[in-house]
C-alpha positions as CSV (number, residue, x, y, z in Angstrom):
1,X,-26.2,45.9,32.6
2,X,-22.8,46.9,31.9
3,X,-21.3,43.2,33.1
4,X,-23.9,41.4,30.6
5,X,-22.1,43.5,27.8
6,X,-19.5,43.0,29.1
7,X,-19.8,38.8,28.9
8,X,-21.6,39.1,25.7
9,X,-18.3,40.7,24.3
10,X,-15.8,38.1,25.9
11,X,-18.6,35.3,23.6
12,X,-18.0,37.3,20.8
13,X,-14.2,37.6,21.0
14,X,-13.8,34.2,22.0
15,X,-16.1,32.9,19.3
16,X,-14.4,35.4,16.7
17,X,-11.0,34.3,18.1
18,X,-12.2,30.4,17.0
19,X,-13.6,31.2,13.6
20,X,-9.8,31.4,11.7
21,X,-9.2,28.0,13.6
22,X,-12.3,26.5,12.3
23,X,-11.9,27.6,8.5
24,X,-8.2,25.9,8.7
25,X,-9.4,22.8,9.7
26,X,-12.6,22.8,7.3
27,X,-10.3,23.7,4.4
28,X,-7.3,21.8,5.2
29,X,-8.6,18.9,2.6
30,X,-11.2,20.0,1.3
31,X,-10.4,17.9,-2.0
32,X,-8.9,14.2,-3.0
33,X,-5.3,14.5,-3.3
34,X,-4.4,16.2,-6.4
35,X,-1.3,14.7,-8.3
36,X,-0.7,17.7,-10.0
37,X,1.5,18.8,-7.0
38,X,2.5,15.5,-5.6
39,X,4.4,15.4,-2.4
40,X,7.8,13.7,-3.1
41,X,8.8,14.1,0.6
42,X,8.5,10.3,1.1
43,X,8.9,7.2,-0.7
44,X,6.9,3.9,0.6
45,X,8.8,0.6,-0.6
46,X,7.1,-2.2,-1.1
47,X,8.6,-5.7,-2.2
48,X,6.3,-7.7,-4.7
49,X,7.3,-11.3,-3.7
50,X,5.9,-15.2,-4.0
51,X,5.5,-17.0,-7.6
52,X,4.2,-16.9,-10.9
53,X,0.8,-14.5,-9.7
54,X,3.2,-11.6,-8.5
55,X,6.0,-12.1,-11.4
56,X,6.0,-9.4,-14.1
57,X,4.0,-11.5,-16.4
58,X,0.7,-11.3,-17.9
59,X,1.0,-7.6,-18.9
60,X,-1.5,-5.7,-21.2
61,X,-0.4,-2.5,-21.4
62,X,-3.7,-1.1,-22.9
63,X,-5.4,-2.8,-20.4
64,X,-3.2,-1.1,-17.5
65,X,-4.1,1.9,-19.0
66,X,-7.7,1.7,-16.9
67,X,-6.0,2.5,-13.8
68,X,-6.0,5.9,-12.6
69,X,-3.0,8.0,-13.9
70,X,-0.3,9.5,-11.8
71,X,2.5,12.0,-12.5
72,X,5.9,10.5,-13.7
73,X,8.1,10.0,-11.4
74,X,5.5,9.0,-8.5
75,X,5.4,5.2,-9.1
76,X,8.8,3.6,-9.5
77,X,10.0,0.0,-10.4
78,X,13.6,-1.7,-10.2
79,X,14.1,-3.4,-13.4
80,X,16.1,-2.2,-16.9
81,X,14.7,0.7,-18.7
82,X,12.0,-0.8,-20.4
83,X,10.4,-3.3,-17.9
84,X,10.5,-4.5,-14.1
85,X,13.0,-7.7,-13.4
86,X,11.8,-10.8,-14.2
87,X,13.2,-14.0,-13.2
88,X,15.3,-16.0,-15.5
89,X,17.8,-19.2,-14.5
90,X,21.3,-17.2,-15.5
91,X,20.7,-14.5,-12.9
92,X,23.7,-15.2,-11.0
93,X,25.4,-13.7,-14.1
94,X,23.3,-10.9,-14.4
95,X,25.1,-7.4,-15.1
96,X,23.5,-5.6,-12.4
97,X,25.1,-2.1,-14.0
98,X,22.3,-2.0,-16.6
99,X,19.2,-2.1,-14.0
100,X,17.8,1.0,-12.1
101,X,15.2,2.6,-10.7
102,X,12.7,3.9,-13.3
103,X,9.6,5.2,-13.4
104,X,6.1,3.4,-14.3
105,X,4.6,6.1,-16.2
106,X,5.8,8.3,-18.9
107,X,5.9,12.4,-19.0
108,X,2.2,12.1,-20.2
109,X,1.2,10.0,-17.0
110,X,0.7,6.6,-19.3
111,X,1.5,3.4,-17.9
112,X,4.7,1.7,-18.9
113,X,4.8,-1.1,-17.3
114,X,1.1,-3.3,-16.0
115,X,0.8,-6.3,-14.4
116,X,0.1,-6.4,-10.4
117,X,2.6,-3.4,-10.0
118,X,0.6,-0.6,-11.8
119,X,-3.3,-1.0,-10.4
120,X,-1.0,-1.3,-7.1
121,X,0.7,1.9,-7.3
122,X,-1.9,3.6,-9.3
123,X,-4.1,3.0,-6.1
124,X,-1.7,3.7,-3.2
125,X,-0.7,7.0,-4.7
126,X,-4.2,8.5,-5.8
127,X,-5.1,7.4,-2.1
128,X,-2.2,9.0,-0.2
129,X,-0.1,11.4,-2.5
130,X,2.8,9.6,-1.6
131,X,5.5,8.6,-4.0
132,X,5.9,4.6,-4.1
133,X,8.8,2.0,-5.2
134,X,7.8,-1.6,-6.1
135,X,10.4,-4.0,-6.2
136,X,9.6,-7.4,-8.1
137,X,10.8,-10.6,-6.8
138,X,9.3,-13.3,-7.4
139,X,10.2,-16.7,-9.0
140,X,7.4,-18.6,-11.0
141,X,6.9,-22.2,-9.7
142,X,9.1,-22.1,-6.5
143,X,8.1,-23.7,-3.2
144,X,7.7,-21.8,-0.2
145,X,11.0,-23.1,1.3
146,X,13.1,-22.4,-2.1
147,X,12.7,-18.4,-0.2
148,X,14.3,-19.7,2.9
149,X,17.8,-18.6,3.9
150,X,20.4,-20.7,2.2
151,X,18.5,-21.5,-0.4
152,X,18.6,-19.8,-4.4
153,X,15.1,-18.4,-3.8
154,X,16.5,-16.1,-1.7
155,X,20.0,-15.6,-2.6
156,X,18.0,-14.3,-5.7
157,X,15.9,-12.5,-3.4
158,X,18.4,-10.6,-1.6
159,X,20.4,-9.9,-5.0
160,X,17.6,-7.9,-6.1
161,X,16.7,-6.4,-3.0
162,X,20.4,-5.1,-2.2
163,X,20.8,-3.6,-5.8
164,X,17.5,-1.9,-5.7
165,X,18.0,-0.4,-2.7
166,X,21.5,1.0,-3.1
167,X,20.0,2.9,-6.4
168,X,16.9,4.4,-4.4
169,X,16.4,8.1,-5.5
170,X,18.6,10.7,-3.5
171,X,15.6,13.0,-3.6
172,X,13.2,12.3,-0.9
173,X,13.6,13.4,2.6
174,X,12.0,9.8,4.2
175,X,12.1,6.3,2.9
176,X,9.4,3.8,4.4
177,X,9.9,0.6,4.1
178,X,6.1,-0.4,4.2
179,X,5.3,-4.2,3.0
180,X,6.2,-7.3,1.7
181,X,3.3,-8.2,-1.4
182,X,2.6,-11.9,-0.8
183,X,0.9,-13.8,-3.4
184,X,2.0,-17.7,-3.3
185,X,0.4,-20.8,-2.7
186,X,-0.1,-23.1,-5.6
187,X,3.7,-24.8,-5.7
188,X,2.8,-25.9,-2.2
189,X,-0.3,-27.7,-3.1
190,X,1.0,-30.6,-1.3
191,X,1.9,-29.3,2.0
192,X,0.5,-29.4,5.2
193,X,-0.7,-26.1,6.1
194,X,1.6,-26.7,9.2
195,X,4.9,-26.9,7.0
196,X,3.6,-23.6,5.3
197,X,3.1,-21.5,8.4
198,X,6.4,-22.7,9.5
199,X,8.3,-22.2,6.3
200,X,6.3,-18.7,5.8
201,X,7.4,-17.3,9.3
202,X,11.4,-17.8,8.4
203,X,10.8,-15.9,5.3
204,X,9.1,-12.8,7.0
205,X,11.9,-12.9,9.6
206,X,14.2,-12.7,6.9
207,X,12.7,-9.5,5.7
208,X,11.8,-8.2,8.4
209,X,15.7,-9.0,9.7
210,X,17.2,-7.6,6.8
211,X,15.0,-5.4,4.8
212,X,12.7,-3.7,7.9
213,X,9.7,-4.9,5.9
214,X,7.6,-6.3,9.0
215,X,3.9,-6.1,7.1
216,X,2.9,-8.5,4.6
217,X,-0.5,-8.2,2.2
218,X,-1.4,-12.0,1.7
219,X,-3.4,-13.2,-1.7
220,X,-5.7,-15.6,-0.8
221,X,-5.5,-18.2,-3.7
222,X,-8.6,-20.5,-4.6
223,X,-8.7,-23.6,-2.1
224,X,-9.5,-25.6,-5.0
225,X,-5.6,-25.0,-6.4
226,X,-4.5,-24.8,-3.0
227,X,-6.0,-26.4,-0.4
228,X,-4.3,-26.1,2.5
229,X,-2.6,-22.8,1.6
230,X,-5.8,-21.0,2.2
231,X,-6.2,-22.4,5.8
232,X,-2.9,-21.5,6.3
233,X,-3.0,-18.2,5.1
234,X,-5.2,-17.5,7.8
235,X,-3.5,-19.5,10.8
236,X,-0.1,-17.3,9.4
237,X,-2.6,-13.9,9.8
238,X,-3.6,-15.3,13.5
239,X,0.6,-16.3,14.0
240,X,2.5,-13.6,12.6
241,X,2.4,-9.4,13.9
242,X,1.0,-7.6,11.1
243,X,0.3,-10.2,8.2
244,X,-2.9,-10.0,6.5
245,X,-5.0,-11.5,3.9
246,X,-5.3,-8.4,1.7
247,X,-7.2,-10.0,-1.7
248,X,-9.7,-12.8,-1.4
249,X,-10.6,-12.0,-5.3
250,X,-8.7,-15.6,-6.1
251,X,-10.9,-17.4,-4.0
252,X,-13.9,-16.5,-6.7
253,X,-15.6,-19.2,-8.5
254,X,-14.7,-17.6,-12.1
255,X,-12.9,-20.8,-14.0
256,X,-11.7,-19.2,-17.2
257,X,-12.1,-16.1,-18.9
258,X,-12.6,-12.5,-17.9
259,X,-10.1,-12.1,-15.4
260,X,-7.9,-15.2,-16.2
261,X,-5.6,-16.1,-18.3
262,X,-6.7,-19.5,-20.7
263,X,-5.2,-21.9,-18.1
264,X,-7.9,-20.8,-15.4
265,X,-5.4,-20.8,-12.9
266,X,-3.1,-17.3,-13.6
267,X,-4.5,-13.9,-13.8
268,X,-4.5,-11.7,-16.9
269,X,-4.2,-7.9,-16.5
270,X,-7.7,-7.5,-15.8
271,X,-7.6,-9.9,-13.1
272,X,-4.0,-8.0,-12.3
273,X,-5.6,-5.0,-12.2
274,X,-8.7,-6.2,-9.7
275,X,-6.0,-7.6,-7.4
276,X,-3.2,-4.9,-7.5
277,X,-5.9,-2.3,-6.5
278,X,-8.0,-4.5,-3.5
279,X,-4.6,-4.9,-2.1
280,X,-3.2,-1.2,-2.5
281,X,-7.0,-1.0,-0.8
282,X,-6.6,-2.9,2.5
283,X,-3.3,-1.3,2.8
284,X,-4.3,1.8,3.1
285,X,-8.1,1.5,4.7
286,X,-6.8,-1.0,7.1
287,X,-3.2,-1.0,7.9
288,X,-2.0,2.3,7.9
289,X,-5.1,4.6,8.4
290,X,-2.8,7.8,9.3
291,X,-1.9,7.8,4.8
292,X,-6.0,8.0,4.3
293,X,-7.6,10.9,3.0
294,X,-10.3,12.0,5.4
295,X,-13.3,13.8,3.2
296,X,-13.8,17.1,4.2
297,X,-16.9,16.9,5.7
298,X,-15.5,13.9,8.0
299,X,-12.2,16.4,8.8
300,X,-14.7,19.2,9.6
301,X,-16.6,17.3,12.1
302,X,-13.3,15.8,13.5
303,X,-11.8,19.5,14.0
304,X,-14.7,21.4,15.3
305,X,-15.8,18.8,18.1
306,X,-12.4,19.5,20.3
307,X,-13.4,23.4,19.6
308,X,-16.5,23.0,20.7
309,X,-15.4,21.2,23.9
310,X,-13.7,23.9,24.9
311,X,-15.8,26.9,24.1
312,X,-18.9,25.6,25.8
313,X,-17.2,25.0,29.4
314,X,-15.9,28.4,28.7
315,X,-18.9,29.9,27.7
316,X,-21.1,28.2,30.5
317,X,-18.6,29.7,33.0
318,X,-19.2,33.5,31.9
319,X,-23.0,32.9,31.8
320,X,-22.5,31.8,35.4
321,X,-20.7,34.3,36.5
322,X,-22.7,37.3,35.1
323,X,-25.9,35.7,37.1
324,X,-24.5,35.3,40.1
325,X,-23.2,38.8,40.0
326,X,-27.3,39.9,39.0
């Protein structure tokens, strides 16, 4: 009698000894992120890059406004105080002195700045809690090639990149350099899809060379404006390590209107808005699953099976042991 209390005690202690363990890892999330106490330990770059669909056009800020707030000082853009870069045919004169890094929402959380870089960052941070940096450069109405080394594509390209990057924020302990934001097609509408894949892969060697930015999130446009850039979009995603078609909204059958801009062809900041976030999306549900937030009740199950797996064998072994000794 005395050995069965005496296993039924070594349960209990074992079982109490389990129960802080248990409550840490069923209360270690048991909410969404909350971006009142944001965690500035990292910041995630990204480069915005391709033609006129990722330039820093098209903005709304009213419309912008729809997408989720964050804290100042979370999202960040390289640009001049007021907006991101934008493309212009004297940038080789450019005073470079007067751009920075600056944030994309203002002490009261409002948006700033729209077009593709706000619904992007608006949904990578409310998903992860970590800080962003989107850097904008794209040209409107260059050809895949006019981005290959040598040419002004990216001589402009690099320009921005270097200046950016030598002004990051001294503040965070990590900087990752997480993706290159793709969204090109339609000044190729002539090429062969095999010229594009070939012309695409010395681009993201040149990033992934000089910049460490080795994943790109690929817009796939509307084979009717593009119709071999589509098919080539997904021979780059079988060709390339880590490229993938992140948006397909393009490839709607929407003409004009709603989400476009009156030339049927560009998006407005709606359609901004609807891509920006389905791209943030795929980046975090399929590319990087360790920045996802895991619900509670899915982190709960998660913790408590590999307790379990080790309390049972124990358990069974006392039981065991007390019978035999019956």
């Amino acid at each position: 009698m005395l050995k069965k209390v005496a296993a039924v005690s070594v349960l209990v202690i074992i079982v109490m000894a389990m129960i802080p363990i248990i409550e840490t890892v069923q209360n270690s999330n048991d909410t969404p992120i909350d971006n009142n106490d944001p965690d500035h330990s990292e910041l995630c770059v990204f480069a915005l890059a391709g033609q006129s669909q990722a330039a820093y056009r098209s903005v709304d800020l009213t419309v912008a406004q729809e997408n989720p707030a964050v804290k100042p000082n979370q999202a960040w853009y390289y640009g001049t105080s007021s907006a991101p870069v934008y493309y212009s045919s004297d940038w080789a004169s450019w005073d470079l002195s007067g751009y920075g890094i600056y944030s994309m929402t203002d002490d009261e959380g409002k948006w700033r700045v729209g077009s593709l870089e706000a619904p992007f960052a608006s949904k990578f941070i409310n998903s992860t809690g970590k800080d962003c940096l989107i850097i904008n450069t794209a040209i409107s109405g260059r050809n895949i090639h006019s981005f290959v080394e040598g040419n002004p594509g990216w001589d402009y390209t690099k320009m921005i990149m270097d200046d950016a990057l030598s002004k990051l924020p001294n503040t965070y302990e990590k900087i990752t350099y997480s993706a290159v934001i793709w969204l090109h097609g339609q000044a190729d509408l002539l090429a062969s899809k095999e010229y594009y894949v070939e012309e695409f892969g010395k681009v993201y060697h040149q990033y992934g060379t000089d910049y460490n930015l080795n994943t790109w999130l690929i817009e796939q446009p509307r084979a009717s404006e593009a119709p071999t850039i589509d098919i080539a979009n997904e021979i780059i995603c079988d060709t390339y390590p880590n490229c993938y078609i992140a948006s397909t909204f393009g490839t709607n059958n929407i003409v004009n209107g709603g989400p476009y801009l009156y030339d049927g062809t560009h998006y407005n900041q709606l359609g901004r808005n609807i891509v920006g976030t389905e791209m943030a999306a795929y980046y975090v549900d399929h590319v990087d699953r360790s920045l996802a937030w895991i619900p509670n009740e899915q982190l709960s199950l998660i913790g408590v099976i590999p307790i379990m797996l080790i309390l049972l064998p124990v358990m069974y072994a006392v039981k065991t042991m007390v019978l035999r000794r019956d």
